[in-house]
C-alpha positions as CSV (number, residue, x, y, z in Angstrom):
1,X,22.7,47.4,59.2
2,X,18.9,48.0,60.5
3,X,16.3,49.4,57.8
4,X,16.5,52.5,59.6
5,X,19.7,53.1,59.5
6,X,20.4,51.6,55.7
7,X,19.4,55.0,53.8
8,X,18.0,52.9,50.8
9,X,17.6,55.4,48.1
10,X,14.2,57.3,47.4
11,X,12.7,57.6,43.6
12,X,9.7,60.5,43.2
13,X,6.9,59.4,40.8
14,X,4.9,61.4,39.2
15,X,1.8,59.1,38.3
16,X,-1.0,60.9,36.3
17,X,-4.1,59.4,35.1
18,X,-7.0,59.9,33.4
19,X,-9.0,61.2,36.5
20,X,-6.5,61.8,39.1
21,X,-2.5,62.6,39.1
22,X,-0.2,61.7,42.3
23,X,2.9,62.2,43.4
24,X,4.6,58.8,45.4
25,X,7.9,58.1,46.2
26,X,9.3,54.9,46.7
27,X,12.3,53.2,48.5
28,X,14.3,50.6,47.3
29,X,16.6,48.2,48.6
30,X,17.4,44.7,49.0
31,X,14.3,42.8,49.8
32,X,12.8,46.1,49.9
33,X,10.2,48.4,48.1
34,X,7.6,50.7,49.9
35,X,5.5,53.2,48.6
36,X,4.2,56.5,50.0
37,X,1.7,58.9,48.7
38,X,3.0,62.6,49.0
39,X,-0.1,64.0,47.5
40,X,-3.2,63.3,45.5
41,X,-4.8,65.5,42.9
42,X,-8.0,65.5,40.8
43,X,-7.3,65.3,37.3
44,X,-10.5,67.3,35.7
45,X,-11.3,68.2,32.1
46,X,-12.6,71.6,30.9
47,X,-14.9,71.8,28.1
48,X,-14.4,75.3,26.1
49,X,-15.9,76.5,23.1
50,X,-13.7,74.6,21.2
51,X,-13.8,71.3,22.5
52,X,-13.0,69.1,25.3
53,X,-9.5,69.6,26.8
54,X,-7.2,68.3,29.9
55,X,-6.4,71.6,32.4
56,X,-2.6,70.9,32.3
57,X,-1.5,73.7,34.3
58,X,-3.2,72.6,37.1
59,X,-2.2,69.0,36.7
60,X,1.4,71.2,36.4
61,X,0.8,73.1,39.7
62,X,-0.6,69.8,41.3
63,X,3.0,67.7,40.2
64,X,5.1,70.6,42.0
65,X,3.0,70.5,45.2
66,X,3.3,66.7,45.2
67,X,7.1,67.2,44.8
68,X,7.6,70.2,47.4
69,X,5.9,67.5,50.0
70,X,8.1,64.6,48.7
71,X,11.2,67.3,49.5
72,X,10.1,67.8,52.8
73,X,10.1,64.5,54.0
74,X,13.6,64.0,52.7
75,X,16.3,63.5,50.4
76,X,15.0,62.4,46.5
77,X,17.3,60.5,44.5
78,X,15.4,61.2,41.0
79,X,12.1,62.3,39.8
80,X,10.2,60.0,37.0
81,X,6.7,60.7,35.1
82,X,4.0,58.4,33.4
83,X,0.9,59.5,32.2
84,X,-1.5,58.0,29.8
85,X,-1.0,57.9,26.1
86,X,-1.7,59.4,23.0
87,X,-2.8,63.0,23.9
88,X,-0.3,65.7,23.7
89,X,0.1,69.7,23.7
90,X,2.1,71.2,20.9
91,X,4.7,74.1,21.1
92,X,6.1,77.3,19.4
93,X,9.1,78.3,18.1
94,X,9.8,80.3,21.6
95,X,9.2,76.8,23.2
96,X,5.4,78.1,25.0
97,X,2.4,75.6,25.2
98,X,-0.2,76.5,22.5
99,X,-3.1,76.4,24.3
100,X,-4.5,73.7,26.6
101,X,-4.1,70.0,25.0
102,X,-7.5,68.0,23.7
103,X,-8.6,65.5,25.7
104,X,-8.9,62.1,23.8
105,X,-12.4,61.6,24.1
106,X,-13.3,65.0,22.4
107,X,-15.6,65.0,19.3
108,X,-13.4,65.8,16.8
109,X,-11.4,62.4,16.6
110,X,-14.2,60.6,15.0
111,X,-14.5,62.8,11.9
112,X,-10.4,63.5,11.7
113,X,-10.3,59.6,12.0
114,X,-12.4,58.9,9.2
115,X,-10.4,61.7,6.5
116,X,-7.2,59.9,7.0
117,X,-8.1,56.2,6.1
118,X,-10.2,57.7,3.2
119,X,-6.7,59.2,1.7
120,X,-4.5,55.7,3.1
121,X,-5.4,52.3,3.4
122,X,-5.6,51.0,7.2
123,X,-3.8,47.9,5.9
124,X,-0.9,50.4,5.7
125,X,-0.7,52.1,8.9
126,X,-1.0,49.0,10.6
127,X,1.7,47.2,8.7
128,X,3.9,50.0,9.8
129,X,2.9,51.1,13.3
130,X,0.9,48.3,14.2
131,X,-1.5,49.8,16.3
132,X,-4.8,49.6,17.1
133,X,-7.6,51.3,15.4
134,X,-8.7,53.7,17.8
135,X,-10.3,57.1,16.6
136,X,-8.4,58.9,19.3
137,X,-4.9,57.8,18.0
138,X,-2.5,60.5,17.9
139,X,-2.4,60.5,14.0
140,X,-6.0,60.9,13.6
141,X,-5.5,64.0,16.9
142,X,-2.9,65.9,14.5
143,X,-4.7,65.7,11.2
144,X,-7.7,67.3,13.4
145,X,-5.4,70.0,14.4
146,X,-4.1,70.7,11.3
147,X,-7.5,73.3,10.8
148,X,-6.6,75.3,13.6
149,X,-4.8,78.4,13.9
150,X,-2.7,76.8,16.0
151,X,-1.0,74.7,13.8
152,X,1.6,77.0,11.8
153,X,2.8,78.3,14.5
154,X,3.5,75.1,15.8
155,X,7.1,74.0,16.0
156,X,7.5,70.9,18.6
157,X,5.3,68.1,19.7
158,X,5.4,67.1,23.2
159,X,3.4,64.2,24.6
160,X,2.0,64.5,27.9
161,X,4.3,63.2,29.9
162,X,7.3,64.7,27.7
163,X,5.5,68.1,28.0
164,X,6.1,68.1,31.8
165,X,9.1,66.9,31.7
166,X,10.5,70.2,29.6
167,X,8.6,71.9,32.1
168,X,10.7,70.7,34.9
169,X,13.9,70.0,32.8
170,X,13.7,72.4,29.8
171,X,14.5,69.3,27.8
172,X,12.7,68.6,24.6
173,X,12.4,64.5,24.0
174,X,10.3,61.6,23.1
175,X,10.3,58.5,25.2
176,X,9.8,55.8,23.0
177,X,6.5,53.8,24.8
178,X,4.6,56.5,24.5
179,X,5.7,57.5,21.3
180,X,4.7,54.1,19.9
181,X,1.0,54.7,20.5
182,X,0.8,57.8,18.1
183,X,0.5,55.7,14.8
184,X,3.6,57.7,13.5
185,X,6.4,55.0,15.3
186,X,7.4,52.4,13.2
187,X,7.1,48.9,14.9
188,X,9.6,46.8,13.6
189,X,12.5,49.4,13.4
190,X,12.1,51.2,17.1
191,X,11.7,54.6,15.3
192,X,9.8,57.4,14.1
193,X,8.5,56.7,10.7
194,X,9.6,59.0,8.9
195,X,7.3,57.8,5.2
196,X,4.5,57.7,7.3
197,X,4.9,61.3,8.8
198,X,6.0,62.5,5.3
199,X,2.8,61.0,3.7
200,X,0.4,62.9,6.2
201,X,2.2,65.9,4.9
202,X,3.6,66.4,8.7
203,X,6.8,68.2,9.6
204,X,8.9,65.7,10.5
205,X,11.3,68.4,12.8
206,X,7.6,68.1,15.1
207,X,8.9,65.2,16.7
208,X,11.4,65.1,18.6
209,X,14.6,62.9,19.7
210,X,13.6,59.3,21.1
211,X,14.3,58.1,24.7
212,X,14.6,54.7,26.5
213,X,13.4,54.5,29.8
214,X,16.5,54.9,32.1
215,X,17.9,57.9,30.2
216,X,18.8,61.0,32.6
217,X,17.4,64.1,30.9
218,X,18.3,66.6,32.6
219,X,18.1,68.0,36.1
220,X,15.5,70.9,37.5
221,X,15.3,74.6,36.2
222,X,16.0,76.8,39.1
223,X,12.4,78.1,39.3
224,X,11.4,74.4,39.9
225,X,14.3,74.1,42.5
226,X,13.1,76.9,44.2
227,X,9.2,75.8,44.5
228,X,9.8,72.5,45.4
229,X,12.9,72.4,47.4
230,X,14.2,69.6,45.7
231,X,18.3,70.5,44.9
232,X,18.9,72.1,41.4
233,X,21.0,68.7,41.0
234,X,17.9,66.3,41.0
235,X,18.0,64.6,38.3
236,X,15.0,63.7,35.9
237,X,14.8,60.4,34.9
238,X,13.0,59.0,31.7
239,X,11.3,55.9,32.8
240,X,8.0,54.0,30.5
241,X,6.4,57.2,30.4
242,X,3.4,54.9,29.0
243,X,1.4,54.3,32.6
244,X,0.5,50.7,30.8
245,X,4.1,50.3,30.1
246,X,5.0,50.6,33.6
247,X,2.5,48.8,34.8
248,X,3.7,46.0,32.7
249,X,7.2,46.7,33.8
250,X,5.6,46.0,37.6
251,X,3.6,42.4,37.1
252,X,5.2,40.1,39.1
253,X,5.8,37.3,36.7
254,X,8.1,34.4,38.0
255,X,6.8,32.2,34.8
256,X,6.6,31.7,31.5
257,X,3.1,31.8,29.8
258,X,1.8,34.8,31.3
259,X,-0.8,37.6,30.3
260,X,-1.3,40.7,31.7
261,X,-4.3,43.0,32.2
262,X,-4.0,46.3,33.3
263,X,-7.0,47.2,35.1
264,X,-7.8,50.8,35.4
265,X,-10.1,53.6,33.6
266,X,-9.3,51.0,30.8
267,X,-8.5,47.3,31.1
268,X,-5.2,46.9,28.6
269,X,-5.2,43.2,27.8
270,X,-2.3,41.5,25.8
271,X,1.1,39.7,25.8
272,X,4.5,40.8,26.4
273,X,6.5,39.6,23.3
274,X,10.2,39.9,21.9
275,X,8.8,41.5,18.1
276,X,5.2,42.7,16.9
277,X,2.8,40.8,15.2
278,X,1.9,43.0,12.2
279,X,-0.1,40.0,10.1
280,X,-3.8,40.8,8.4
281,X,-5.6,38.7,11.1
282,X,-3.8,40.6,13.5
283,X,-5.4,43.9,12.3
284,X,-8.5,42.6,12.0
285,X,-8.5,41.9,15.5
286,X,-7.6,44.8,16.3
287,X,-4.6,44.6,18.2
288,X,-1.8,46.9,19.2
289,X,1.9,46.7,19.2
290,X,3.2,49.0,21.5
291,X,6.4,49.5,22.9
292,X,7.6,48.2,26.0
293,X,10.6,48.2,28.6
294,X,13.9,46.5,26.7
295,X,12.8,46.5,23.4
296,X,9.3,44.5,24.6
297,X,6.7,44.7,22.9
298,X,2.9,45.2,24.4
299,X,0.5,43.1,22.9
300,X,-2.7,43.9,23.5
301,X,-6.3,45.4,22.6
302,X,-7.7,48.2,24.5
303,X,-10.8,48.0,26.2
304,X,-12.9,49.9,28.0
305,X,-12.5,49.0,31.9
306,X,-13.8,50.4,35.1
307,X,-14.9,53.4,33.3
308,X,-18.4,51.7,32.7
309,X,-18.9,51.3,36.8
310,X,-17.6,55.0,37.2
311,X,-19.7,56.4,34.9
312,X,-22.7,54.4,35.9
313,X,-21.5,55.6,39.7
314,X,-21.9,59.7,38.5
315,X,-24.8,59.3,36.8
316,X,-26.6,58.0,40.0
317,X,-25.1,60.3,42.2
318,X,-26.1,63.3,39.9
319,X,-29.5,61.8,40.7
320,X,-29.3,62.3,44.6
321,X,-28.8,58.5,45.0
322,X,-25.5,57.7,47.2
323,X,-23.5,54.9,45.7
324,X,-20.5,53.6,47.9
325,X,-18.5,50.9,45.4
326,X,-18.2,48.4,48.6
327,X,-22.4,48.8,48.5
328,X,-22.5,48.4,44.9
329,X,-20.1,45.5,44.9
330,X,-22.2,43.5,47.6
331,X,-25.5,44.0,45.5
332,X,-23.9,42.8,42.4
333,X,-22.9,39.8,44.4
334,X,-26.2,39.1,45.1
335,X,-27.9,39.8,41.6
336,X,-28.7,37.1,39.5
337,X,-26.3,35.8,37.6
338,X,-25.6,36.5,33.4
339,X,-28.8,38.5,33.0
340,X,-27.8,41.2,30.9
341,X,-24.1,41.4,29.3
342,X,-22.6,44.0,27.1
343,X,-19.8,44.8,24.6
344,X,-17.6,46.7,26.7
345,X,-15.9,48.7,23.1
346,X,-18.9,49.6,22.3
347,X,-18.6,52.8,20.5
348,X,-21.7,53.9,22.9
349,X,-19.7,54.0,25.9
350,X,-17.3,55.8,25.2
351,X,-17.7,59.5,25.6
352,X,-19.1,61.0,29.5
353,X,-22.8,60.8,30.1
354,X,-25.9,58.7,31.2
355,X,-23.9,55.5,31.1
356,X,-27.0,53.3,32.7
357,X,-29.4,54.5,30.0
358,X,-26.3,53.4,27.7
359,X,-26.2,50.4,28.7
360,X,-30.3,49.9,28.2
361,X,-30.1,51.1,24.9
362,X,-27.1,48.2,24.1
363,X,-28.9,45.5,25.4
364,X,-32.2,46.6,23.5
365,X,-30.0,45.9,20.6
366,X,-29.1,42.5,21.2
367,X,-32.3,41.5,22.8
368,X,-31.7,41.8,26.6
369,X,-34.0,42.9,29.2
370,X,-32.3,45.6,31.7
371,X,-30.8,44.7,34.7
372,X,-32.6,45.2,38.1
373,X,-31.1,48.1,39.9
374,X,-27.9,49.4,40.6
375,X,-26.5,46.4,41.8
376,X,-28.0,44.6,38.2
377,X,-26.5,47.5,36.3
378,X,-22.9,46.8,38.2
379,X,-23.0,42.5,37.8
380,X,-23.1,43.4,33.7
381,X,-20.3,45.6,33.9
382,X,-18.5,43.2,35.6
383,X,-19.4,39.7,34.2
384,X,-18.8,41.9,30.3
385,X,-15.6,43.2,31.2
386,X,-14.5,39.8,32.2
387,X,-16.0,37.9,28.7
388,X,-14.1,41.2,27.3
389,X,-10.7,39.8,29.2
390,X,-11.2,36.4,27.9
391,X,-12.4,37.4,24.3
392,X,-8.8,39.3,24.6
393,X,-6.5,37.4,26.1
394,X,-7.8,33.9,24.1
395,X,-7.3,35.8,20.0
396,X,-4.0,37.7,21.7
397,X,-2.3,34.3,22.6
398,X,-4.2,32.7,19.0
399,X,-2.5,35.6,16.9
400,X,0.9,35.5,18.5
401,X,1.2,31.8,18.8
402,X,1.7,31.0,22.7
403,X,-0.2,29.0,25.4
404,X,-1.0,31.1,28.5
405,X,-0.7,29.5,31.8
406,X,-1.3,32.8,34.0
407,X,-3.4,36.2,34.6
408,X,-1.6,38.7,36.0
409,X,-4.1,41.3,37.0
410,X,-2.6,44.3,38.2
411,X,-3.9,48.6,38.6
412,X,-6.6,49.3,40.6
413,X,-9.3,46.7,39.3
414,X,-7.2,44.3,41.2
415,X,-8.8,45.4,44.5
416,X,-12.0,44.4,42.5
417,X,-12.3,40.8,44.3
418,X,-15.6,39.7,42.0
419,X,-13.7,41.0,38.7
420,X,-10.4,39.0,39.5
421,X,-12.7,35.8,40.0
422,X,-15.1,36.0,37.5
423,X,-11.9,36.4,34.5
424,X,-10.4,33.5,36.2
425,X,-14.2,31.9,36.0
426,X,-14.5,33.3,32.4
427,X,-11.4,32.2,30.8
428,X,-10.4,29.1,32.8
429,X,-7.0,30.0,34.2
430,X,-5.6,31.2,37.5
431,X,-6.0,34.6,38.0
432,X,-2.8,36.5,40.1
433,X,-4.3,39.8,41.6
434,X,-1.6,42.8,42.3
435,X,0.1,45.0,42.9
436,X,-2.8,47.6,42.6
437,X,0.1,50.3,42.2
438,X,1.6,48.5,39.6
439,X,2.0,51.8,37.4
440,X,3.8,53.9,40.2
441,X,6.2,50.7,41.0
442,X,7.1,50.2,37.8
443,X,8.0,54.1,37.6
444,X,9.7,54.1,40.4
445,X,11.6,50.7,39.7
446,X,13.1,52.3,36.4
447,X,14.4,54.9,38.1
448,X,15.7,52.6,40.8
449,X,17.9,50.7,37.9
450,X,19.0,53.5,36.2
451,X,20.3,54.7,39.7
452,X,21.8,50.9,40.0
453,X,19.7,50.2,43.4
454,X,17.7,47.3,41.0
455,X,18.5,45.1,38.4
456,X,17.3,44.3,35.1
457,X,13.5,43.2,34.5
458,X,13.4,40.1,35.9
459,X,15.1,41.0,39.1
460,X,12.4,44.4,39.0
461,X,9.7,41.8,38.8
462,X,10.9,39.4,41.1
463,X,11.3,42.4,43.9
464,X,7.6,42.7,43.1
465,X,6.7,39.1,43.8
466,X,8.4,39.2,47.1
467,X,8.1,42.4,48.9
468,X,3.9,43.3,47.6
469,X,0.3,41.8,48.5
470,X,-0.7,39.3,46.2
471,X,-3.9,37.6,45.8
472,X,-4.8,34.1,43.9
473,X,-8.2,32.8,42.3
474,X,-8.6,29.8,40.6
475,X,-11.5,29.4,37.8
476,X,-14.7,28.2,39.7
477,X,-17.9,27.5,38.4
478,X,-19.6,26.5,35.2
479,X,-17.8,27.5,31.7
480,X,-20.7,26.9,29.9
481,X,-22.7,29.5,31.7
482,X,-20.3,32.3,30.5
483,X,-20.1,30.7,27.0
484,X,-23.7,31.0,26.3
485,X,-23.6,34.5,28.1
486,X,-20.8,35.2,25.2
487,X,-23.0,33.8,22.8
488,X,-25.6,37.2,23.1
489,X,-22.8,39.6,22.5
490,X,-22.7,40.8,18.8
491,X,-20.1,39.3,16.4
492,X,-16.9,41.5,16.3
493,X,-15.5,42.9,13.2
């Protein structure tokens, strides 16, 4: 039977992230996986009076669009959401939103942050949840929203992507990798942690029931029917609602010994193991546990990725000078090697602004002179973000106790040929760019196995391998020139 004739079933995925949300559906079959985009939308945050926060109705409003085009072009076996992490919007007894969720890099966080581990000891949350020290953590978000008049009325928290799916579904739940990056999941048990939420005086009926990717949780509410033209009968499937979760879920490993980084807004650097690693040196360093697909656990440390360049790309084009990335990319080529490196995490960087005169005021710090130009200021983001990989990826596999043999780099900064060759320079190992849509394959590959169309992880990934555009670097150059660039960074810790 031809591929035209097969009717392979179609999955809609519902991708949102931290600057844009799409909607992509994808077919699968034998030897098959293709994605198209239905429809792109911007992702912008609105700062009120209040504080920073995401505009979820229009990211709302921008899913259904995306799904009334994906109906249109034919018949949609299931519909699946990821988002990013942590941020979430919190409901009352009637079930309505109250008010527009905070965006994670708002102000608050810090102080909220700092309250908490003055009333528990960090060595504590850690040896429960395992995560990563990260002011924006969803604890450190709810003990900030505790002094609002929000908060009695509050009844239910949703995380992002659980919020829209009780929008579609009118089904309250909790899948489980995105619950695990709240600092209120308990690591070793799969589970909400009930002492911990109990010690942060929290309600523990605000959370609500856990889900593994692959559940069916419900199908559309007739409004949503109606708008999109999807049947009432289309099912909702839960997939790893976590975008880094899916991505994992999509690298095309064939081997053992692999690490992953996930190459966005962040770069999510780490393992895939079978159990966490909740030691004191693992803490120290700053490392996460987070859930994954199949009772996986992500390894990894966050760190700030292509967020540098984009920032760095606004603030020039605020100032009237034109910046096209394939422009940028060519003069960073050309710029002289090492001549300014940074500390992608830190704390600096974070929040929007003048990310250039950021990066000036870090390398005054360490001693540096500024780069020259554009093009300077884009071959430090680059060359730091790949010492950040390596610094990563080298503790990650230390702390856990395995040998990598592999890169996978997958997200968008794949596309980034002179990022994918200088981690492979950096750290010494092969470097396997792709898939760039690792997020909405994985998405739609859950789907795809809870419908049966796929098999389990390995075959998911080996689908992957075969049917998507791959590229390969090998480690070139001179070590010693990035370990002496590594040597001007400040000591973490």
């Amino acid at each position: 039977m031809s591929a035209t004739t097969r009717h392979d079933p179609v999955f809609a995925a519902v991708d949102l992230g931290a600057t844009s949300g799409r909607v992509i559906t994808g077919r699968v079959g034998p030897g098959e996986l293709v994605l198209t985009e239905a429809h792109r939308f911007a992702n912008t945050p609105v700062r009120l009076p209040d504080g920073l926060h995401w505009d979820v109705l229009a990211l709302y409003q921008g899913m259904l669009d995306g799904l009334r085009v994906a109906a249109g072009r034919g018949p949609v076996a299931s519909v699946g959401i990821d988002t990013w992490a942590v941020d979430y919007g919190l409901l009352d007894s009637d079930g309505s939103l109250l008010g527009l969720p905070f965006h994670y890099r708002d102000d608050r966080n810090a102080a909220a942050a700092v309250k908490v581990l003055d009333r528990f000891d960090a060595r504590e949350l850690y040896g429960v949840g395992g995560l990563q020290h990260l002011q924006f953590n969803t604890v450190f978000q709810l003990a900030a929203h505790r002094s609002t008049a929000q908060w009695p009325a509050a009844r239910t928290m949703l995380l992002m992507p659980d919020l829209l799916v009780y929008w579609l579904t009118g089904s309250v739940g909790a899948e489980v990798t995105n619950a695990s990056t709240t600092g209120l999941f308990d690591a070793r048990a799969g589970a909400w942690s009930d002492a911990l939420i109990g010690r942060l005086g929290l309600d523990p009926s605000l959370f609500p029931r856990l889900r593994e990717p692959g559940e069916s949780v419900g199908t559309l509410l007739p409004h949503v029917a109606g708008f999109t033209g999807l049947p009432a009968d289309t099912p909702v499937t839960t997939v790893a609602s976590h975008d880094t979760a899916s991505a994992v879920a999509a690298v095309p490993a064939t081997e053992p010994g692999f690490a992953y980084v996930s190459c966005g807004t962040w770069s999510l650097a780490g393992l895939e193991l079978d159990a966490p690693v909740l030691t004191e040196e693992s803490r120290a360093a700053n490392f996460t546990n987070e859930r994954g697909v199949d009772g996986t656990v992500r390894y990894l440390r966050n760190i700030m990725g292509m967020w540098l360049l984009e920032e760095c790309r606004r603030t020039w084009e605020r100032g009237g000078t034109s910046t096209s990335l394939q422009g940028l990319l060519a003069d960073a080529a050309r710029a002289r090697p090492f001549a300014a490196v940074v500390d992608p995490d830190d704390p600096l960087f974070l929040a929007p602004g003048d990310m250039p005169s950021r990066i000036d005021d870090a390398l005054t710090r360490t001693g540096q002179g500024t780069p020259d130009g554009p093009g300077g200021y884009v071959r430090c983001v680059l060359e730091s973000l790949a010492l950040a990989h390596r610094r990563t990826l080298r503790e990650a596999a230390e702390l856990a106790g395995r040998e990598l043999t592999r890169i996978h780099l997958v997200g968008g900064g794949s596309r980034n040929e002179l990022l994918c060759q200088w981690t492979a320079d950096a750290t010494g190992l092969p470097v396997t760019a792709g898939p760039a849509e690792a997020t909405a394959l994985g998405n739609v590959l859950l789907q795809a196995r809870a419908h049966g169309s796929v098999g389990g992880l390995r075959d998911m990934r080996g689908l992957i391998a075969r049917t998507q555009e791959l590229r390969h670097y090998s480690p070139q150059g001179n070590m010693s020139a990035w370990d002496r660039a590594a040597d001007r960074l400040p000591v973490r810790g």
